[in-house]
gemmi code that builds the backbone of each chain (N, CA, C; Angstrom):
import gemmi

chains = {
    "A": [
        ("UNK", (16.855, -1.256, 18.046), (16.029, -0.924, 16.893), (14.584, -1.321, 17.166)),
        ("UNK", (13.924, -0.780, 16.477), (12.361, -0.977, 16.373), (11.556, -1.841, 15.511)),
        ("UNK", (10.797, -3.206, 15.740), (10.837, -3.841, 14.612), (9.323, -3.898, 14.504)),
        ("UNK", (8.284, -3.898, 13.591), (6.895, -3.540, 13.248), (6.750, -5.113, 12.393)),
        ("UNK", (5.440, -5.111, 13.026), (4.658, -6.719, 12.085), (3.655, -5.865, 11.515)),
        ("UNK", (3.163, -6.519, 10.371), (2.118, -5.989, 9.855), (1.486, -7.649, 9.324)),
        ("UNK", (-0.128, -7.895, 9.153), (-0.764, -8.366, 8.544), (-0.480, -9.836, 9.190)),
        ("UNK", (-0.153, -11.108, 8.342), (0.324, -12.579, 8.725), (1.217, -12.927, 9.033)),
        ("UNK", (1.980, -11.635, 9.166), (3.434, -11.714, 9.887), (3.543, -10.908, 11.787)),
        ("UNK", (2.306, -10.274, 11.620), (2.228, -10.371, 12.777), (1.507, -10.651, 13.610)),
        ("UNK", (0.615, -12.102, 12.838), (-0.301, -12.823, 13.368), (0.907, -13.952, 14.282)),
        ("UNK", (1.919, -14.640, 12.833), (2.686, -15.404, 13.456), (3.212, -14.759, 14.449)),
        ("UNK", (4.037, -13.854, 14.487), (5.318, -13.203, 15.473), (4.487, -13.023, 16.635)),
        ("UNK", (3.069, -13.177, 16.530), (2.321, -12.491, 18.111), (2.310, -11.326, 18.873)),
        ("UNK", (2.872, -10.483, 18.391), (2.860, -8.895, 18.205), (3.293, -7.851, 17.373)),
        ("UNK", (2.756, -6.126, 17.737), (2.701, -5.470, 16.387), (3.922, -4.971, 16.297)),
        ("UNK", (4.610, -4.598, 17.746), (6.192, -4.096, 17.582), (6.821, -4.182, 18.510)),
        ("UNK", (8.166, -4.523, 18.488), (8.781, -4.592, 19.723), (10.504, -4.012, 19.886)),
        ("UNK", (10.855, -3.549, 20.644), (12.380, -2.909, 20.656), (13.280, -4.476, 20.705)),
        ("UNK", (14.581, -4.386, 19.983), (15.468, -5.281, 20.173), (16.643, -4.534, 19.962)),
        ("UNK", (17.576, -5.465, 20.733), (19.122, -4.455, 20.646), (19.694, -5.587, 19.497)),
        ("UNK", (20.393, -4.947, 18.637), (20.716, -5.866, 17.321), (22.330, -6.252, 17.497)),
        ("UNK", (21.639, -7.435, 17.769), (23.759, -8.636, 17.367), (24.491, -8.082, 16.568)),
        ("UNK", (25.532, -7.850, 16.790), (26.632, -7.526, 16.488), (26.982, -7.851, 14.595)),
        ("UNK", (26.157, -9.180, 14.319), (26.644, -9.978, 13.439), (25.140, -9.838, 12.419)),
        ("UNK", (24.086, -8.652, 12.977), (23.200, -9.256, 12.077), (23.483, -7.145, 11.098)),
        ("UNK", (23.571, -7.283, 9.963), (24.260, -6.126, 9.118), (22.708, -5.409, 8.130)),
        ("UNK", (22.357, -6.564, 7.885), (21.339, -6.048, 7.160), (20.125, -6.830, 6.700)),
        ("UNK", (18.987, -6.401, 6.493), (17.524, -6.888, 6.354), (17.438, -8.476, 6.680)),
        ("UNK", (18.435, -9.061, 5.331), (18.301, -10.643, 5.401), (18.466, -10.788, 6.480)),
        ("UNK", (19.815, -10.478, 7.200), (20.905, -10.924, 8.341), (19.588, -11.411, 9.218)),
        ("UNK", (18.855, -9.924, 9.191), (18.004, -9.848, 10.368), (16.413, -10.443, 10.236)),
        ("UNK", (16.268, -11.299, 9.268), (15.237, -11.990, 8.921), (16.025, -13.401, 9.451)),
        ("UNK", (16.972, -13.783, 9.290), (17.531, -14.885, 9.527), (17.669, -15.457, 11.265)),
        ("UNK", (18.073, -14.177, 12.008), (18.439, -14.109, 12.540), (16.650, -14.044, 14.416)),
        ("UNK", (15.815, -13.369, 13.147), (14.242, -13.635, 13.715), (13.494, -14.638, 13.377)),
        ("UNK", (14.187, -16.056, 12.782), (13.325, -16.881, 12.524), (14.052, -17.734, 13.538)),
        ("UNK", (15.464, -17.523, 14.300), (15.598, -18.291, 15.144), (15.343, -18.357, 16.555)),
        ("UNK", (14.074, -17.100, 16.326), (13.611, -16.219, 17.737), (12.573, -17.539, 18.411)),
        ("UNK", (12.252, -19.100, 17.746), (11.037, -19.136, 18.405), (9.894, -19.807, 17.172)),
        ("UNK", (9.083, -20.468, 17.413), (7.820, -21.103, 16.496), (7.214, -19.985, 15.885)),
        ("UNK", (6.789, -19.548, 16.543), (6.047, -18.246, 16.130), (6.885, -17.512, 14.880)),
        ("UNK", (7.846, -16.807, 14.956), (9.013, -16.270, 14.058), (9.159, -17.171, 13.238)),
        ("UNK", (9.574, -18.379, 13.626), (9.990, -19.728, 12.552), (8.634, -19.191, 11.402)),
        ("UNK", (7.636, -19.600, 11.829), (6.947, -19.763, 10.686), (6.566, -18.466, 9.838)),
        ("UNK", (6.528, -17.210, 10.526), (5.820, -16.152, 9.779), (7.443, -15.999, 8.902)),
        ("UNK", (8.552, -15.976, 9.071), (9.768, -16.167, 7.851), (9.993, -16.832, 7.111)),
        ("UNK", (8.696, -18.199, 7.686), (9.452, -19.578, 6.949), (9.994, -19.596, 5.024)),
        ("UNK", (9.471, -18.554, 4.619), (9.393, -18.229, 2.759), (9.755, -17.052, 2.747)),
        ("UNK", (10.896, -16.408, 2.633), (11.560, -15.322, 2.280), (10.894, -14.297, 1.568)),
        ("UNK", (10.793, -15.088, 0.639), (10.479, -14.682, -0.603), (8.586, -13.945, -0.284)),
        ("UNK", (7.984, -14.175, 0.796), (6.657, -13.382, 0.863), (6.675, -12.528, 1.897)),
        ("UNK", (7.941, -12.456, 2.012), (8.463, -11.199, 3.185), (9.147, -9.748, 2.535)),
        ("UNK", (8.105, -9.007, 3.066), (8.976, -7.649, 2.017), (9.408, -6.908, 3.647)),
        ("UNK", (10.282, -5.738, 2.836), (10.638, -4.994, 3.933), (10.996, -3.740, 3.955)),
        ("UNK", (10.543, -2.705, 4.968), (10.855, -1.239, 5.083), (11.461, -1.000, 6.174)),
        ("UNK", (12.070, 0.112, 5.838), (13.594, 0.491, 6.850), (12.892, 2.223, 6.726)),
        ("UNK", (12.725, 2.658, 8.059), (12.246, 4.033, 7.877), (11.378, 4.207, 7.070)),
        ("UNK", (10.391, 3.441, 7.271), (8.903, 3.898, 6.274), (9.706, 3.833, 4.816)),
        ("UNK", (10.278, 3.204, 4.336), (11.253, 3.151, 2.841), (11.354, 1.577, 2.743)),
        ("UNK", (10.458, 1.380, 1.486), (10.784, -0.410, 0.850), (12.433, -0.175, 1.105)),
        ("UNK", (12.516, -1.402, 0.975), (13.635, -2.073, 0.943), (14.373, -3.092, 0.378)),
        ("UNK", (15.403, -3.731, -0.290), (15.985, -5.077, -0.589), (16.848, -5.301, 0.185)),
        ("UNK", (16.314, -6.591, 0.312), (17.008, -7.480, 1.419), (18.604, -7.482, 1.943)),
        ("UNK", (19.315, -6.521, 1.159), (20.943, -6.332, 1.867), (20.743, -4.753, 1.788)),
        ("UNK", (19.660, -4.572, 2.016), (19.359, -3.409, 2.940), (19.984, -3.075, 4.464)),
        ("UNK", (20.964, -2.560, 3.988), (21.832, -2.664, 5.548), (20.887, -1.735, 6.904)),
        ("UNK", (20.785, -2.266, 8.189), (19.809, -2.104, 9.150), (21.248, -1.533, 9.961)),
        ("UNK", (20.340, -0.458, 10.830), (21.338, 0.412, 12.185), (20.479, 0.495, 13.354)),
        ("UNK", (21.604, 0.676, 14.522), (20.575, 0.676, 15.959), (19.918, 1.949, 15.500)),
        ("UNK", (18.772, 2.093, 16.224), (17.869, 3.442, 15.966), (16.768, 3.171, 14.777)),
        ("UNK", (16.809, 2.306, 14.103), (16.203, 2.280, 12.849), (14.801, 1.673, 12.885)),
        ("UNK", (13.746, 2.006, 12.344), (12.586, 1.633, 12.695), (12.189, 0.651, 11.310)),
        ("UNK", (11.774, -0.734, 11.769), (12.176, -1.862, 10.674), (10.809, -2.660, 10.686)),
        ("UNK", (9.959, -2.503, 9.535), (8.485, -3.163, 9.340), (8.889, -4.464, 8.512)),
        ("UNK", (8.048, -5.367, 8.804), (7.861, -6.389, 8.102), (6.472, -7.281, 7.798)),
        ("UNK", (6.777, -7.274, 6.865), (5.047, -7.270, 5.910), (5.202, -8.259, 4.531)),
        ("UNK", (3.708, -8.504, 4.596), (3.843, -9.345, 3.075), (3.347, -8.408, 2.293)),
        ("UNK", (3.351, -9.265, 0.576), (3.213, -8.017, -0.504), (1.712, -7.277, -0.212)),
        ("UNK", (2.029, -6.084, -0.724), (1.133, -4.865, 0.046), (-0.381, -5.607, -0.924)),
        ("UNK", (-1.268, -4.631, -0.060), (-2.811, -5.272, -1.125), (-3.860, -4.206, -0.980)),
        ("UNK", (-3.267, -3.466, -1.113), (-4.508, -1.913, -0.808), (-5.132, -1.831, -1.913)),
        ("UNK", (-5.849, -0.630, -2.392), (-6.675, -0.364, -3.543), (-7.438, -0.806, -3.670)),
    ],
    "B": [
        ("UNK", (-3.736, 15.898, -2.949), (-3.436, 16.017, -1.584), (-3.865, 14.293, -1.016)),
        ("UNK", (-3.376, 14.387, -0.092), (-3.790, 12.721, 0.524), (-4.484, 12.567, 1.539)),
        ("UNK", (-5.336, 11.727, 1.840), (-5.692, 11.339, 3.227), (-5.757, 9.830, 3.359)),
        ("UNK", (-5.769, 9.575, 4.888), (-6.462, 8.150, 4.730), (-6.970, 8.054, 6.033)),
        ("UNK", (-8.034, 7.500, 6.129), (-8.965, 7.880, 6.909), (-10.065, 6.548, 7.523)),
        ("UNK", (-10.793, 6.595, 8.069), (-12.018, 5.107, 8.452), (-13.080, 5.582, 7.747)),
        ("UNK", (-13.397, 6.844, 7.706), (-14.864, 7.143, 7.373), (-15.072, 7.400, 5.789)),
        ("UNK", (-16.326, 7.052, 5.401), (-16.665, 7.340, 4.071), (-15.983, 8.612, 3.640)),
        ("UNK", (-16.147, 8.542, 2.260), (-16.056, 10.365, 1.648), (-17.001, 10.196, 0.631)),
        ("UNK", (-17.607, 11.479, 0.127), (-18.508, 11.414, -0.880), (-17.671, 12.012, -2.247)),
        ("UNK", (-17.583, 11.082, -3.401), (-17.071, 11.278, -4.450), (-17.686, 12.641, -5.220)),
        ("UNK", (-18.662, 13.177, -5.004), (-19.202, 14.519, -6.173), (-18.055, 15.592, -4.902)),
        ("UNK", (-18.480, 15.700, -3.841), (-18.292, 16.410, -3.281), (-16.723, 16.894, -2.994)),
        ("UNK", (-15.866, 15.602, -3.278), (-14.549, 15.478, -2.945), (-13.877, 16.061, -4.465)),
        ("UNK", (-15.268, 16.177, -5.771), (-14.511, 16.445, -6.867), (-14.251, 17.844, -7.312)),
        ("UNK", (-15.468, 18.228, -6.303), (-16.162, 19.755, -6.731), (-14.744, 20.392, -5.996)),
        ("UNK", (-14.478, 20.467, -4.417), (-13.553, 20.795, -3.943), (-12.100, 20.852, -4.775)),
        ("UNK", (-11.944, 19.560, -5.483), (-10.463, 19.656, -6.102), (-10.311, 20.774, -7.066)),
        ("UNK", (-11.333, 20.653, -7.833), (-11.770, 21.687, -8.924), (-11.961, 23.201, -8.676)),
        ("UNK", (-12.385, 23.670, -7.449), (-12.996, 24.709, -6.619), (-12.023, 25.751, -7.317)),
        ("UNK", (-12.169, 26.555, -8.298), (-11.218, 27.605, -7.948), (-10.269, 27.630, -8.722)),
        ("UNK", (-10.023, 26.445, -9.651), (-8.957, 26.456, -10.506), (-9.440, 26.311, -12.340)),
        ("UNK", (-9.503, 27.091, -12.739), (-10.210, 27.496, -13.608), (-9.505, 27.104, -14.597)),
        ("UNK", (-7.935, 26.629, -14.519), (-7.361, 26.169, -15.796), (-7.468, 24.807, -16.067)),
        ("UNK", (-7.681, 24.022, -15.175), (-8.617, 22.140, -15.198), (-9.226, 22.767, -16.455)),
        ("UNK", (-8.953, 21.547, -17.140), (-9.926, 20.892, -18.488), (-10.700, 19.999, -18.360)),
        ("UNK", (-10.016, 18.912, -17.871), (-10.433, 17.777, -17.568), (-10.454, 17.106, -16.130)),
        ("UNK", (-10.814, 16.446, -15.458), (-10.625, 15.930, -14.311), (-11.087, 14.355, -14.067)),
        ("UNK", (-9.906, 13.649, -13.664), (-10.494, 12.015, -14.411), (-10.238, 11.558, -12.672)),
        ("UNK", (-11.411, 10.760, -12.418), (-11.022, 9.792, -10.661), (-11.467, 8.256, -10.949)),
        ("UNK", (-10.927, 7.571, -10.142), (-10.994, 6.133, -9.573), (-11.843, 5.911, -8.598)),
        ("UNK", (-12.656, 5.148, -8.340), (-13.003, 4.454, -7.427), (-12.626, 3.472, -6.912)),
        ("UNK", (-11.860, 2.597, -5.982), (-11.942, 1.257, -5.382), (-13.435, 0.463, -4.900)),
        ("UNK", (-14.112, -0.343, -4.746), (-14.953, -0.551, -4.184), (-15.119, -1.923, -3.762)),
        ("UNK", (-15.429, -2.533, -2.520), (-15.159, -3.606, -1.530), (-16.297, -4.921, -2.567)),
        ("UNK", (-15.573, -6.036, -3.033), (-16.248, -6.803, -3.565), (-17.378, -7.816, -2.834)),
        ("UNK", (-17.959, -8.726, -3.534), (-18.607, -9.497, -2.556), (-17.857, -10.802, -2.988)),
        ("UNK", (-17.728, -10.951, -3.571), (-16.995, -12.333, -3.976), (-15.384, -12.187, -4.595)),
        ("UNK", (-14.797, -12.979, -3.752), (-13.031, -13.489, -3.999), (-12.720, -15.072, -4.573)),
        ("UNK", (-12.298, -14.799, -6.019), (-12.541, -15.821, -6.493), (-13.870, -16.711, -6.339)),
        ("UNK", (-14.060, -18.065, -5.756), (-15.344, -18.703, -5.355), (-16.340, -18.236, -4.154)),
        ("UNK", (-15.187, -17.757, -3.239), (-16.050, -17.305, -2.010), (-16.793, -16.338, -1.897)),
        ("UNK", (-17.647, -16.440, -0.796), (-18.302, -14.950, -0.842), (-17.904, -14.296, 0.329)),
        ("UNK", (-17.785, -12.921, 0.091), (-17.020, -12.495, 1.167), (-17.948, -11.325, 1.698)),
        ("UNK", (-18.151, -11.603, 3.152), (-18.920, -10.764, 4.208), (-18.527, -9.265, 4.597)),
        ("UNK", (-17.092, -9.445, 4.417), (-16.791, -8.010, 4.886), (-15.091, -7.925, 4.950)),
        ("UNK", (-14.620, -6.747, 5.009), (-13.122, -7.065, 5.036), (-12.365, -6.254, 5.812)),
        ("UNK", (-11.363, -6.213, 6.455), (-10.823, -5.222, 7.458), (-9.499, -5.081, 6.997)),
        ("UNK", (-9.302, -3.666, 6.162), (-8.321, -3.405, 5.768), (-7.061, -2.869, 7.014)),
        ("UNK", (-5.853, -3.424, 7.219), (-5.074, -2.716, 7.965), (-3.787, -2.169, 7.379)),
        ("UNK", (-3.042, -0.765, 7.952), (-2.009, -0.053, 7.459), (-1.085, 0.109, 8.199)),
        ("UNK", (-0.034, 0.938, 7.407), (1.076, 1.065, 8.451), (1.392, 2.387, 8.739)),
        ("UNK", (0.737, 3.295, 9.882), (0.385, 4.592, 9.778), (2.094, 5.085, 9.728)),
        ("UNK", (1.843, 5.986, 9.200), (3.409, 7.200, 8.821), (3.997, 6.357, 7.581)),
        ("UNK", (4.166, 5.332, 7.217), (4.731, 4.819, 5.815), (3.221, 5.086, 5.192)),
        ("UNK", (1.909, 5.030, 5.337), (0.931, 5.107, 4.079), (1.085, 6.559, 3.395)),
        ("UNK", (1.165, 7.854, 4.565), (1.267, 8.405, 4.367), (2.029, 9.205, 3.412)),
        ("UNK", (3.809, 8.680, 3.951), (4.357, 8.729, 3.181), (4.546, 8.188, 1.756)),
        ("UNK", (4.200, 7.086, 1.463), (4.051, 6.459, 0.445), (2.927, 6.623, -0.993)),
        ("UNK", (2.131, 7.486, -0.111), (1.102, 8.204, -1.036), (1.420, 9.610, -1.303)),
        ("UNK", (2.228, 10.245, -0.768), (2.705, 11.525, -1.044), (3.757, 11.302, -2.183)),
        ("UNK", (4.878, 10.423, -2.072), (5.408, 10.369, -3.283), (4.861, 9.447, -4.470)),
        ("UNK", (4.021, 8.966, -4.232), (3.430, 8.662, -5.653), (2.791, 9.925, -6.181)),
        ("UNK", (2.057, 10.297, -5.398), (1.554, 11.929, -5.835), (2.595, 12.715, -6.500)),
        ("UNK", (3.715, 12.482, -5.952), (4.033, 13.561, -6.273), (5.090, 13.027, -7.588)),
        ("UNK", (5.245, 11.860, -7.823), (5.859, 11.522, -9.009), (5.071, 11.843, -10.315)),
        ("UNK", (3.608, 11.374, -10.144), (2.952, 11.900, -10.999), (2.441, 13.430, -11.492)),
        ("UNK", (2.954, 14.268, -10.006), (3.118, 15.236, -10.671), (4.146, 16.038, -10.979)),
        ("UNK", (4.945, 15.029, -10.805), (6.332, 15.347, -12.229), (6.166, 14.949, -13.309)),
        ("UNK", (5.391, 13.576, -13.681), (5.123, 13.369, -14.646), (4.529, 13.741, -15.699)),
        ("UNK", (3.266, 14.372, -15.452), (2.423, 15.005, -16.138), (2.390, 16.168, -15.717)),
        ("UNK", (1.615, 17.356, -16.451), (1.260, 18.686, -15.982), (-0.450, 18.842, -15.239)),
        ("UNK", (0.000, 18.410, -13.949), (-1.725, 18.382, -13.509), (-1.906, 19.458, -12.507)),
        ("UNK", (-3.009, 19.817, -12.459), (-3.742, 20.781, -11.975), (-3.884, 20.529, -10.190)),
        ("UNK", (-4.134, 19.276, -10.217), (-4.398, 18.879, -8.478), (-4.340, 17.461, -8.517)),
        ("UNK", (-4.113, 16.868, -7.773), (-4.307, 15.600, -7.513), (-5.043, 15.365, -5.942)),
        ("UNK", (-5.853, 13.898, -6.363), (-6.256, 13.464, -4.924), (-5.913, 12.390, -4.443)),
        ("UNK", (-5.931, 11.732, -3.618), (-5.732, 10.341, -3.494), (-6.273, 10.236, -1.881)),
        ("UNK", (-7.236, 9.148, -1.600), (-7.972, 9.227, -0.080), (-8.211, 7.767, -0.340)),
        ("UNK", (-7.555, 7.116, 0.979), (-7.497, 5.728, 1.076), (-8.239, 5.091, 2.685)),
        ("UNK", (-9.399, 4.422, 2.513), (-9.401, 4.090, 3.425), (-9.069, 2.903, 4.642)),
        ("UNK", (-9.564, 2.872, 5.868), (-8.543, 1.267, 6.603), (-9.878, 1.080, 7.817)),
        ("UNK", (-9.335, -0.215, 7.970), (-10.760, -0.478, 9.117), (-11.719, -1.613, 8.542)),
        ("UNK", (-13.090, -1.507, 9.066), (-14.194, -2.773, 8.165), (-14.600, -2.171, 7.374)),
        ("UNK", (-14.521, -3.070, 6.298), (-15.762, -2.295, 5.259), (-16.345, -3.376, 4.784)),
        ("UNK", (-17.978, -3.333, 4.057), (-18.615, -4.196, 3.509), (-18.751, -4.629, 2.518)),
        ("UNK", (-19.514, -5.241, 1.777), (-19.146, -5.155, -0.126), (-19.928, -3.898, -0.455)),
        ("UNK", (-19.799, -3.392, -1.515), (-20.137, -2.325, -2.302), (-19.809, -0.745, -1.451)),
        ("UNK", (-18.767, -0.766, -0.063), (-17.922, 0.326, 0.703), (-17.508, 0.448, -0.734)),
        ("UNK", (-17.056, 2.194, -0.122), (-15.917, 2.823, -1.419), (-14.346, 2.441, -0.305)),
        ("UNK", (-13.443, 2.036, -0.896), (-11.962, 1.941, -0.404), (-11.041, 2.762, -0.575)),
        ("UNK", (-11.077, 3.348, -1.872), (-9.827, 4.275, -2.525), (-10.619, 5.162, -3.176)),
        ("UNK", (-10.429, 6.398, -3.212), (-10.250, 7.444, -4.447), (-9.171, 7.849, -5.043)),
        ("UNK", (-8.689, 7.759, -6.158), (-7.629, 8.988, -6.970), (-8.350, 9.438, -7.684)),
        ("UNK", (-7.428, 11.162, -7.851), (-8.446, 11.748, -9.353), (-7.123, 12.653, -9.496)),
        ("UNK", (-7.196, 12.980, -10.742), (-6.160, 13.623, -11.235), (-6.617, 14.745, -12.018)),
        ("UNK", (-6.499, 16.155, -12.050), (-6.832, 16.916, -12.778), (-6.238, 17.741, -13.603)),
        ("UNK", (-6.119, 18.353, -15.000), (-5.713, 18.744, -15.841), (-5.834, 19.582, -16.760)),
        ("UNK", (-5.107, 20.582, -17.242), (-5.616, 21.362, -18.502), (-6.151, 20.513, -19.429)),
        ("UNK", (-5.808, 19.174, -20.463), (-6.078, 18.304, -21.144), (-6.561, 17.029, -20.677)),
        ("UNK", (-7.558, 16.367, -21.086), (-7.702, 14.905, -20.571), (-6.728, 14.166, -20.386)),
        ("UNK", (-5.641, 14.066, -21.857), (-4.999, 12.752, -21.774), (-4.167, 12.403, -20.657)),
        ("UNK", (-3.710, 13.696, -19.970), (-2.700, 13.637, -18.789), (-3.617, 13.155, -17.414)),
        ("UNK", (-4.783, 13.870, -17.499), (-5.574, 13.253, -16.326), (-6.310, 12.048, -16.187)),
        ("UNK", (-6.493, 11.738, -17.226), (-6.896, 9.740, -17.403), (-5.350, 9.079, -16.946)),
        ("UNK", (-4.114, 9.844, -18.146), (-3.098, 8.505, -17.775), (-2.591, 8.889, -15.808)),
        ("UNK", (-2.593, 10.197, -15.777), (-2.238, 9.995, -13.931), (-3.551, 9.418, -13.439)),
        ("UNK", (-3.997, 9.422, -13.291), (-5.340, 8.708, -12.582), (-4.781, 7.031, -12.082)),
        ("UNK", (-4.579, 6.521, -13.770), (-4.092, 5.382, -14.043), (-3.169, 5.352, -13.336)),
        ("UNK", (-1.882, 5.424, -13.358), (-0.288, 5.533, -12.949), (-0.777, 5.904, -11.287)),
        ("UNK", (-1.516, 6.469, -10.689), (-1.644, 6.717, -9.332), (-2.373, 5.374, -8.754)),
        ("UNK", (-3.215, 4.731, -8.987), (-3.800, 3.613, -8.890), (-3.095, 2.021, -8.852)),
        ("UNK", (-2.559, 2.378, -10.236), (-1.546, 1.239, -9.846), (-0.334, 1.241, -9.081)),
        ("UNK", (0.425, 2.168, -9.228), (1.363, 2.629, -7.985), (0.941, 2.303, -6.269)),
        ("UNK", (-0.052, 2.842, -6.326), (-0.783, 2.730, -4.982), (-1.066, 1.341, -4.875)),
        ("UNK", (-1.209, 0.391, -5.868), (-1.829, -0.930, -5.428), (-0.372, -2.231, -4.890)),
        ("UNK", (0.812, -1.666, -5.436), (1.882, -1.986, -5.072), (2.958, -1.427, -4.471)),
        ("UNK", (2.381, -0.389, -3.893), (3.561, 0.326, -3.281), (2.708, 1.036, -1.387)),
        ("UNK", (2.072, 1.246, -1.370), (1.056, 2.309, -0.336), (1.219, 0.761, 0.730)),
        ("UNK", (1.135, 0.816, 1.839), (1.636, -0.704, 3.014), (0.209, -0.849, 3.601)),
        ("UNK", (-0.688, -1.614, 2.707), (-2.156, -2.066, 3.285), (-2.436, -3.159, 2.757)),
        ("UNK", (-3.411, -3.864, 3.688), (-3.258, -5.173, 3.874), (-5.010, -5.565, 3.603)),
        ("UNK", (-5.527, -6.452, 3.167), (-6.766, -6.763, 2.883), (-7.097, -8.173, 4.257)),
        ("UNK", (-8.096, -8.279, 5.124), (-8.380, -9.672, 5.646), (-9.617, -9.775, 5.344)),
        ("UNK", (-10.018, -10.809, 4.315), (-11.404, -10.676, 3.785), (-11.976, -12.131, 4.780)),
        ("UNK", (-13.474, -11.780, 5.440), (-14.251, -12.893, 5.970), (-14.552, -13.498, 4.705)),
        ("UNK", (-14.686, -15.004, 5.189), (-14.847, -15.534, 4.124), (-15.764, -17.097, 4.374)),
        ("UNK", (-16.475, -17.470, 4.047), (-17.187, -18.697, 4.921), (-16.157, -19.912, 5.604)),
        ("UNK", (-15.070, -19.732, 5.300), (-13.827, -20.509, 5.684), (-13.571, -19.993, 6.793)),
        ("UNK", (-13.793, -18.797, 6.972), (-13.179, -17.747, 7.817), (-12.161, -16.598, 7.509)),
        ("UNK", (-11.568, -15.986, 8.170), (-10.586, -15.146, 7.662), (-9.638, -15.392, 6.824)),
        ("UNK", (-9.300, -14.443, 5.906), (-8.197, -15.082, 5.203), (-7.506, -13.806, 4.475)),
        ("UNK", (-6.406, -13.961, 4.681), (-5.321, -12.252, 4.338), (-5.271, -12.660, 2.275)),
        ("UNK", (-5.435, -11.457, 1.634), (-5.681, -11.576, 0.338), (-4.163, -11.665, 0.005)),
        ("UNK", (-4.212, -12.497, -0.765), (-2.626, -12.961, -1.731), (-2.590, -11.300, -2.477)),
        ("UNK", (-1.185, -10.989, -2.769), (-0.767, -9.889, -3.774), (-0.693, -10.458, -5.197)),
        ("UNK", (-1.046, -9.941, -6.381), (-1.465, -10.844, -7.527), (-0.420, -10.071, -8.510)),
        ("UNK", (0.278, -11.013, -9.385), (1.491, -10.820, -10.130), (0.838, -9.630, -11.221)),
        ("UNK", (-0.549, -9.425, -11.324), (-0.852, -8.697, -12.224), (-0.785, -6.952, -12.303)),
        ("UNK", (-0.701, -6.576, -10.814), (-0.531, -5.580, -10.308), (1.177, -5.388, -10.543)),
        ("UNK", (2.137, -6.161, -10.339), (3.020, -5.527, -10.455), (3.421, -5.220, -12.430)),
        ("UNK", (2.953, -6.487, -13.119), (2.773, -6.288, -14.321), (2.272, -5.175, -14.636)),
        ("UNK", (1.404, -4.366, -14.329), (0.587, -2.840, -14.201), (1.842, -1.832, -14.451)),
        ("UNK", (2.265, -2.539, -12.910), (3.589, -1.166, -12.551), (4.440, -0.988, -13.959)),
        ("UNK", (5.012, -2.282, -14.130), (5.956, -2.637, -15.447), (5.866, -2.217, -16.585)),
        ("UNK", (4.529, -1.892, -16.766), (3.900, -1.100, -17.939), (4.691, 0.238, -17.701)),
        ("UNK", (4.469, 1.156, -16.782), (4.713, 2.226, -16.702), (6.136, 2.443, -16.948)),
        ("UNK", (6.857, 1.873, -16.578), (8.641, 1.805, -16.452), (8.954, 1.540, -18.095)),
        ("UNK", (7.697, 0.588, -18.944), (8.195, 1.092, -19.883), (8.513, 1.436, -20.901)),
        ("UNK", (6.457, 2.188, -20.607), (6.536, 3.725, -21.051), (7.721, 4.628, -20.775)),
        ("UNK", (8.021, 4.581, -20.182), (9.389, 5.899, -19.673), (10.350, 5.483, -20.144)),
        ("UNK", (10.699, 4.495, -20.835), (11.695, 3.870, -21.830), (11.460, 4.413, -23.185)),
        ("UNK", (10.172, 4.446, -23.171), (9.569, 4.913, -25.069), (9.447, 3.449, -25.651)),
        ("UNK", (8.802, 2.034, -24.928), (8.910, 1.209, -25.493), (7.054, 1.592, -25.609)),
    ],
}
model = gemmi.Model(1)
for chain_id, residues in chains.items():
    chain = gemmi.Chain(chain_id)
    for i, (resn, *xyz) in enumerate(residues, 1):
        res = gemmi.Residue()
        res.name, res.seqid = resn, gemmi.SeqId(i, " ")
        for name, pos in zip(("N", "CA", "C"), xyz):
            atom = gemmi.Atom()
            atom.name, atom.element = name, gemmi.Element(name[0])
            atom.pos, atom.b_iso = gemmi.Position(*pos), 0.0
            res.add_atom(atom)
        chain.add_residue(res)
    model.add_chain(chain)
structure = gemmi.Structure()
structure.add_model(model)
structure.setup_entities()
């Protein structure tokens, strides 16, 4: 799958996107928020608060048992601030 | 129609076009965004908006286009921009146009706030501290909440 940083999340993570082949065990959004904060300092901290982590699955918000598939192109961002 | 783009647009010119030709517009109501100088206490030098190309896109097409299920409008615009901008840059346009005003003031509205919580852009305002990514403010989604419910009939 394809995973996209945007903004202070991909200041922490240290880049804008990168391919990963997804564990067996990680099913959906949370799984896979959980599962990237144990990637490393960097990851640790840009997840460290759930709760200022939003998420899109195919250019499409998302909630967090948002179930994720190989192939799937997966952004992660804090709350949006345009306008 | 949507764009989003780095470079200025000129608001008379972007209105005349929407209007061009459609002779049943009554009314035609737009928004401006425009880049502040001051955030809360600070003063802020300049700001570099960033997006998430193919979700903005998408994400501004169906707000567009909810609102024009919603109301009966004539055209809609919506042109967002990304990149540096300074204080008093234009950032956003919507305009909504209509046989009657009331539909093209309230989409105007309803496109604006939609867009301020939903469209995937990011504010990093300089700041004498230095950089600093703008918090999302509970009041914007309160905005949205309004609308949801209106569509209740509350």
């Amino acid at each position: 799958m394809k995973l996209l940083y945007f903004a202070w999340i991909r200041e922490h993570v240290g880049t804008s996107a990168e391919e990963i082949s997804r564990p067996d065990d990680v099913k959906t959004v949370s799984d896979l928020i959980a599962w990237l904060a144990g990637r490393g300092d960097g990851y640790a901290t840009a997840f460290a608060d759930t709760a200022l982590v939003r998420a899109a699955v195919n250019q499409e918000h998302v909630d967090p048992l948002h179930p994720v598939a190989d192939g799937d192109e997966i952004a992660f961002f804090p709350p949006v601030t345009g306008g | 129609m949507i764009r989003v783009q780095q470079e200025d647009f000129d608001l008379g010119g972007e209105l005349q076009a929407m209007s061009a030709g459609r002779t049943g517009i009554g009314g035609l109501c737009s928004f401006v965004g425009l880049v502040r100088d001051m955030a809360g206490d600070a003063e802020i030098g300049g700001m570099t908006l960033e997006h998430y190309p193919g979700m903005t896109e998408r994400a501004l097409e169906e707000i567009e286009a909810e609102a024009q299920a919603r109301w009966p409008l004539e055209a809609t615009l919506i042109i967002h921009r990304y990149g540096r901008l300074e204080p008093g840059d234009q950032i956003v346009l919507v305009a909504a146009a209509s046989a009657h005003r009331e539909a093209a003031f309230e989409a105007c509205h309803y496109l604006i706030d939609f867009l301020k919580t939903r469209a995937p852009f990011w504010k990093l305002e300089e700041t004498p501290d230095g950089p600093k990514w703008v918090d999302a403010r509970a009041s914007d989604d309160d905005a949205v909440a309004r609308w949801a419910a209106k569509s209740r009939g509350n």
